[in-house]
C-alpha positions as CSV (number, residue, x, y, z in Angstrom):
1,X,24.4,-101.8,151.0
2,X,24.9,-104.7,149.3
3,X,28.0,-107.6,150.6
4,X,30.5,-108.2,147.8
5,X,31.0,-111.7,146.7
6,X,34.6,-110.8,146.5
7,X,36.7,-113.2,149.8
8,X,40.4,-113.3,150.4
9,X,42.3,-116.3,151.8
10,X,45.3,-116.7,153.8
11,X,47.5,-119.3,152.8
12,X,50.0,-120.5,155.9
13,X,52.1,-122.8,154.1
14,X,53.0,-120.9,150.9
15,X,56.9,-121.1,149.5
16,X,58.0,-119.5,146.5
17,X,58.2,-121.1,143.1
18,X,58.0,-120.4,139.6
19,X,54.4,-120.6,138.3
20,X,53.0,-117.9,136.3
21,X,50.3,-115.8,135.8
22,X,49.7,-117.0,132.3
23,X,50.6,-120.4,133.4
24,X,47.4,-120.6,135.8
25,X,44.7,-119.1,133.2
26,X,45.7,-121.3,130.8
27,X,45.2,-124.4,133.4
28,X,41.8,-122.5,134.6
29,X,40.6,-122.1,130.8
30,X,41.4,-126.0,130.5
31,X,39.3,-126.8,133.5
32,X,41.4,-130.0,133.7
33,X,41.8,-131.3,137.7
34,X,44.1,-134.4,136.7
35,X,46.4,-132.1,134.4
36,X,46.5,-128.5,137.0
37,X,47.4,-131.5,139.8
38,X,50.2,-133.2,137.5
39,X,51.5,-129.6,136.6
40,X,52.0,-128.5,140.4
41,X,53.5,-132.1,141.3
42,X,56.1,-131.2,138.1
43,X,56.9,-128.0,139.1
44,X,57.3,-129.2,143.0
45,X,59.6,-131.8,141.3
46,X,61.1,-129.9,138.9
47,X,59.7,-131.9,136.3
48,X,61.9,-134.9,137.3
49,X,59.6,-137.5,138.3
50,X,59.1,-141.6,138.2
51,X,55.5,-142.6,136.3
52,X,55.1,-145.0,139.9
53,X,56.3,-142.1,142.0
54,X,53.2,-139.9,140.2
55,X,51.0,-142.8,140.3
56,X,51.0,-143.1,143.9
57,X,51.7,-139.8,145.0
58,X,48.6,-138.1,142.7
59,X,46.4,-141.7,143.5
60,X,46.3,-141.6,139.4
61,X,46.0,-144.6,137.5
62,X,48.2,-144.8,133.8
63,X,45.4,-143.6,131.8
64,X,44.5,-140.7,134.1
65,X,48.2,-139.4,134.1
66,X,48.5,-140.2,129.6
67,X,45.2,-138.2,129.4
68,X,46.6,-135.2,132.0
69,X,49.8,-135.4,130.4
70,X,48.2,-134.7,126.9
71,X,46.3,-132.1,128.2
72,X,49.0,-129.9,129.7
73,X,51.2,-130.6,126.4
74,X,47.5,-129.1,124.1
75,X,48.4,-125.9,126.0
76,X,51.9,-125.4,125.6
77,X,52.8,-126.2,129.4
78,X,55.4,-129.2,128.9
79,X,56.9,-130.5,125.8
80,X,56.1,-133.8,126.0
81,X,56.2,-136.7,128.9
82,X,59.9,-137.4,130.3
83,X,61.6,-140.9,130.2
84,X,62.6,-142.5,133.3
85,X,66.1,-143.2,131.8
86,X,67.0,-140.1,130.5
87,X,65.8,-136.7,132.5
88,X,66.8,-134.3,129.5
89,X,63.5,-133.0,127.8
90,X,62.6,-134.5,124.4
91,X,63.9,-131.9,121.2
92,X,61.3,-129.3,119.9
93,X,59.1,-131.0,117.0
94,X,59.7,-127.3,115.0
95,X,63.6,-128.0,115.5
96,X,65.3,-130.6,113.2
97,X,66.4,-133.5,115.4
98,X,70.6,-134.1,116.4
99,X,72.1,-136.0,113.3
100,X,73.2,-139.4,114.4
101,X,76.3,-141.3,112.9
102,X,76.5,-144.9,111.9
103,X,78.7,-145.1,115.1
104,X,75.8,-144.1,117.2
105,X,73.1,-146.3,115.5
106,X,75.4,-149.5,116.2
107,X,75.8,-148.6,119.6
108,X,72.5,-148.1,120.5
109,X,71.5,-151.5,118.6
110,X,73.6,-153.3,120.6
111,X,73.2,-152.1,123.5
112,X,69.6,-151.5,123.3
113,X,67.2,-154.6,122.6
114,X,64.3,-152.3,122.8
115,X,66.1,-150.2,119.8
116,X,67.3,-153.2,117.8
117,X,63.8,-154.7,117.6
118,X,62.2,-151.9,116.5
119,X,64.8,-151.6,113.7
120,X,63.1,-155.0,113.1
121,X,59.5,-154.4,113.6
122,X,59.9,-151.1,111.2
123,X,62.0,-153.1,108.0
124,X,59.2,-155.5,108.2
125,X,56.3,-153.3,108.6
126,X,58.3,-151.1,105.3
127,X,59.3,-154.3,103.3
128,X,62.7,-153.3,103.0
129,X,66.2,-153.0,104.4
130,X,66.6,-150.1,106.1
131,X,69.5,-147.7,105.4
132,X,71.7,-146.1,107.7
133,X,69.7,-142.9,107.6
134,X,66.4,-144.7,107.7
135,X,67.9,-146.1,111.4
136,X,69.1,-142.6,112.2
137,X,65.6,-141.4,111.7
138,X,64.1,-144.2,114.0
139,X,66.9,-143.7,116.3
140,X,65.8,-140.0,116.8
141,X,62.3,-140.6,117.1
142,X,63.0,-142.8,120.2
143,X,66.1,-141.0,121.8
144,X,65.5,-137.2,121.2
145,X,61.7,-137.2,121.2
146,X,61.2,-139.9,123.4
147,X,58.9,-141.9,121.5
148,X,58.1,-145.6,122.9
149,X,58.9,-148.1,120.3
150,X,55.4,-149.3,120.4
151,X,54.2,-146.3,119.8
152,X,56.4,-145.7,116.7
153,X,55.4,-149.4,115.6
154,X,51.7,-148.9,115.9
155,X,51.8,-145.2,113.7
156,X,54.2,-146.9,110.8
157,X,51.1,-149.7,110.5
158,X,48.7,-146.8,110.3
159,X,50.3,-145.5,107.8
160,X,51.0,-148.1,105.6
161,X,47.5,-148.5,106.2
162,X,46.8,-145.0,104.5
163,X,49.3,-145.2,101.3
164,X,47.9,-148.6,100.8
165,X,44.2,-147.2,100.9
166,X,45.2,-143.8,98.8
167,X,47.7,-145.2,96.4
168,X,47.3,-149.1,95.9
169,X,48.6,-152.4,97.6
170,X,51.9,-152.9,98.6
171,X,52.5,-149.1,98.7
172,X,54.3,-147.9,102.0
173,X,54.8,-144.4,104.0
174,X,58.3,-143.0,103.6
175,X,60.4,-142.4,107.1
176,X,60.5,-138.7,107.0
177,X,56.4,-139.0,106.2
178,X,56.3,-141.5,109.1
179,X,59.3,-138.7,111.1
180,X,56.8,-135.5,110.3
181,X,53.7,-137.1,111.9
182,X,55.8,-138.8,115.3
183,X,57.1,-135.4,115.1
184,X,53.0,-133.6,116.0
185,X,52.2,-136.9,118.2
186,X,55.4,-135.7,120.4
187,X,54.3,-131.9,120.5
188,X,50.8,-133.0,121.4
189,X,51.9,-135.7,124.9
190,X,51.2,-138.8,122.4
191,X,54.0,-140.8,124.2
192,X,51.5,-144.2,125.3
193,X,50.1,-146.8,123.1
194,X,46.4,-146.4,124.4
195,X,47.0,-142.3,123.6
196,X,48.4,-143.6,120.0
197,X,45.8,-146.0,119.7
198,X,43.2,-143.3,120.2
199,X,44.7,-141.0,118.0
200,X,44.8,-143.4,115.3
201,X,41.2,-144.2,115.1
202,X,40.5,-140.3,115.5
203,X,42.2,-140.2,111.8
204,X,40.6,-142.8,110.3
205,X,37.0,-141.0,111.7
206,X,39.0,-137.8,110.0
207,X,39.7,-139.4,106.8
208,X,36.5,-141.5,106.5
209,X,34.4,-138.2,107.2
210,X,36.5,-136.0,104.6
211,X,36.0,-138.8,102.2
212,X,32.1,-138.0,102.3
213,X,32.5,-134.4,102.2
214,X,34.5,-134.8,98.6
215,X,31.3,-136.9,97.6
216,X,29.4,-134.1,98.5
217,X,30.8,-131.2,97.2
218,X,31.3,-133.3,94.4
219,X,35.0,-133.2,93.7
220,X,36.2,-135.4,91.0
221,X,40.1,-135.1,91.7
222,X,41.8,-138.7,93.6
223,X,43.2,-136.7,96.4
224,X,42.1,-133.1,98.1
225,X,44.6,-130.1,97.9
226,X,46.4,-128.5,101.1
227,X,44.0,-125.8,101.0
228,X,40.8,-128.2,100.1
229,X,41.6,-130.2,103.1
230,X,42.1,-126.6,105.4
231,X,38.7,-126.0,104.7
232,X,37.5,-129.6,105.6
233,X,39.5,-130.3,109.0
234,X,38.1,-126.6,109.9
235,X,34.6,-127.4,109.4
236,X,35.0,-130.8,111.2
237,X,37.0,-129.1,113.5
238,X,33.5,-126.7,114.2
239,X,31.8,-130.0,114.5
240,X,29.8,-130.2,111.6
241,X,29.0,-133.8,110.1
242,X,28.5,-134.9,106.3
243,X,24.5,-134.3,106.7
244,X,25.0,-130.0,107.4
245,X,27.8,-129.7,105.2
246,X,25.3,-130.8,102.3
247,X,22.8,-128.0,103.6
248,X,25.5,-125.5,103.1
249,X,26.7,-126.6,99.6
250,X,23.0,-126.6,98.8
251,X,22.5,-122.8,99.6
252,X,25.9,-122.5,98.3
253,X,24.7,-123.3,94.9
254,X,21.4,-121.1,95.3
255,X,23.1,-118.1,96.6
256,X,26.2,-118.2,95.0
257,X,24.7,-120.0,91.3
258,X,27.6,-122.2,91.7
259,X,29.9,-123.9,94.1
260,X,32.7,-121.4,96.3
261,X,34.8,-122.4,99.1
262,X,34.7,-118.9,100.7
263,X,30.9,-118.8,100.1
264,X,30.1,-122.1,102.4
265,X,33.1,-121.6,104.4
266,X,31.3,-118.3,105.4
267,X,28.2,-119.9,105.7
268,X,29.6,-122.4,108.1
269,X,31.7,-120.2,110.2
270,X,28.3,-118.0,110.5
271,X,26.6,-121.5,112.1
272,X,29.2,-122.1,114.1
273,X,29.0,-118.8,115.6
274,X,25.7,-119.1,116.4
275,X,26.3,-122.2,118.1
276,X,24.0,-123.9,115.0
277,X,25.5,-127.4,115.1
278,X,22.7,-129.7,113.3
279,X,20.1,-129.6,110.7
280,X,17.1,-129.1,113.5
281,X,19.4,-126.2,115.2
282,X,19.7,-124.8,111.5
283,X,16.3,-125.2,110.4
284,X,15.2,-123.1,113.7
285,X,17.9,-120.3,114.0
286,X,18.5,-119.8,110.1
287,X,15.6,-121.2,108.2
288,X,16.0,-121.6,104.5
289,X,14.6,-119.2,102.0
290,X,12.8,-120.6,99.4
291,X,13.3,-118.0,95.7
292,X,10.2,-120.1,94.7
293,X,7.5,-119.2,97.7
294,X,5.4,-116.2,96.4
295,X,4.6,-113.1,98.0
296,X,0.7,-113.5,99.0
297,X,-1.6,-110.7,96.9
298,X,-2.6,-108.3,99.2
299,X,-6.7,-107.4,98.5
300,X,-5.4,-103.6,98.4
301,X,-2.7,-104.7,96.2
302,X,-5.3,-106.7,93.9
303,X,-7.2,-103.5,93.5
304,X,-5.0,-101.3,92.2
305,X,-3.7,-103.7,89.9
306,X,-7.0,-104.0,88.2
307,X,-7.2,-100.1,88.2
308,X,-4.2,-100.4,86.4
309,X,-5.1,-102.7,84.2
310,X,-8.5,-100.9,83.6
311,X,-6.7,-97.8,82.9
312,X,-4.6,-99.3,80.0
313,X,-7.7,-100.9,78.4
314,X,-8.6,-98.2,75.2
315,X,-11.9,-96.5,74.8
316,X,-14.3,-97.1,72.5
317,X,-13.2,-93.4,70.9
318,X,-9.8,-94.4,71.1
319,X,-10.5,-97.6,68.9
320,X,-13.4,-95.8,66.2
321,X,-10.1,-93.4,65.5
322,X,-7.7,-96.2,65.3
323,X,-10.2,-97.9,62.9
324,X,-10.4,-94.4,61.0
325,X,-6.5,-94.3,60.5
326,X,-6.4,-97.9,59.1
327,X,-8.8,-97.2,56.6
328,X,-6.9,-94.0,55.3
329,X,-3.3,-96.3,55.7
């Protein structure tokens, strides 16, 4: 008979708290040590922790905890990292944020010189003055979600960055553009400068990436639609570079007789399936047919060809009463 693999353990020192079922497959899908750690030291804390009290207590250095920290955010188990001032959790990112007065923006300037320089940094970075709902948005992004003014600082320069490269020099991101992106950068545990500087180069790989994918599908338009750039950031997303994209377009055009989106969306989504990543995986797993390769002539094939042929060739009665007919005509 044969000895299940199947063992049960008995766990002396087990209390009682809240940690769900769902909770633990989503930590087992991650596969994550450093973030199913940090998620049992925040529920034995109740989520109200010290970044030097985790440091010591989990022997995790600050990158280790940024990177865990993101990681249990990418699957919906906190909302973000908590600020060692203020233990209330940072505001959805899907909710609008708490409305602040003019009352509330002075007070916080004053009282806060981390607040007041970034009003600074920000007009300087913008070229401008800032209005009073200009510092209400700033003042949201770093009371209600938390966001480190360094971290606000280093995404308004990225994006300056972008307006200037899309739309011409001197051109500048608007604070609700600059609010909607701080807003995903919460939801996603991007609350440190090396976790914002690391996000910020992934977009300019993005952006440089979907730039050569418009030169290769050859589209002619300055800037890609919403649904132009769906289809992009999905196929990027499957991990296709520039070099397979081409391949698809190319059977696009041989398959379809002209360029579709669904066509070499399907085709891609069929690669990616099949775990067919790169031209050599391609070129293997779904070789290309060329229309222009010929069937060889098989020899039985040839012979009954030239039977037919023979059999359409006219006798030499058939032509003497042809010959006959013309003469009469």
């Amino acid at each position: 008979m044969k000895e299940s693999s199947e063992k049960r353990y008995f766990l002396p020192d087990c209390e009682r708290f809240s940690l769900s079922g769902k909770a633990i497959d989503k930590l087992i899908r991650r596969g994550d040590a450093g973030a199913a750690l940090l998620y049992l030291y925040l529920l034995r804390h109740n989520g109200r922790v010290d970044r030097a009290d985790i440091f010591r207590a989990l022997r995790m250095n600050e990158k280790d905890t940024s990177v865990a920290f993101a990681s249990l955010s990418a699957i919906g188990l906190v909302a973000g990292e908590r600020d060692a001032k203020n233990h209330d959790p940072p505001q959805e990112t899907s909710a609008p944020l708490p409305q602040h007065s003019a009352a509330d923006i002075a007070q916080n300037r004053e009282n806060d010189p981390l607040f007041s320089n970034l009003l600074q940094d920000i007009g300087q970075v913008l070229g401008k003055i800032l209005t009073t709902a200009d510092m209400g948005i700033l003042l949201g992004l770093y009371h209600d979600l938390k966001l480190p003014p360094e971290v606000i600082y280093q995404l308004s320069i990225h994006l300056k960055e972008e307006a200037e490269k899309k739309r011409g020099k001197g051109r500048v991101p608007s604070l609700r553009g600059i609010q909607e992106i701080a807003y995903l950068w919460a939801k996603d545990g991007i609350v440190t400068l090396p976790l914002a500087l690391e996000r910020i180069e992934a977009r300019r790989k993005r952006a440089s990436l979907s730039g050569q994918i418009k030169h290769i599908l050859e589209l002619r338009q300055d800037d890609l639609t919403d649904s132009q750039k769906r289809y992009i950031h999905s196929w990027l997303d499957m991990g296709f570079m520039p070099e397979v994209i081409a391949e698809a377009y190319d059977r696009t055009l041989v398959g379809a007789g002209k360029f579709s989106w669904t066509y070499i969306h399907r085709i891609l989504s069929n690669w990616s399936e099949k775990g067919l990543l790169t031209l050599t995986d391609i070129a293997q797993g779904d070789p290309k047919k060329d229309p222009f390769v010929t069937k060889p002539v098989e020899k039985t094939d040839r012979k009954q060809a030239q039977k037919k042929q023979s059999e359409q060739v006219p006798t030499r009665e058939e032509i003497d009463r042809l010959r006959r007919l013309a003469d009469r005509l």
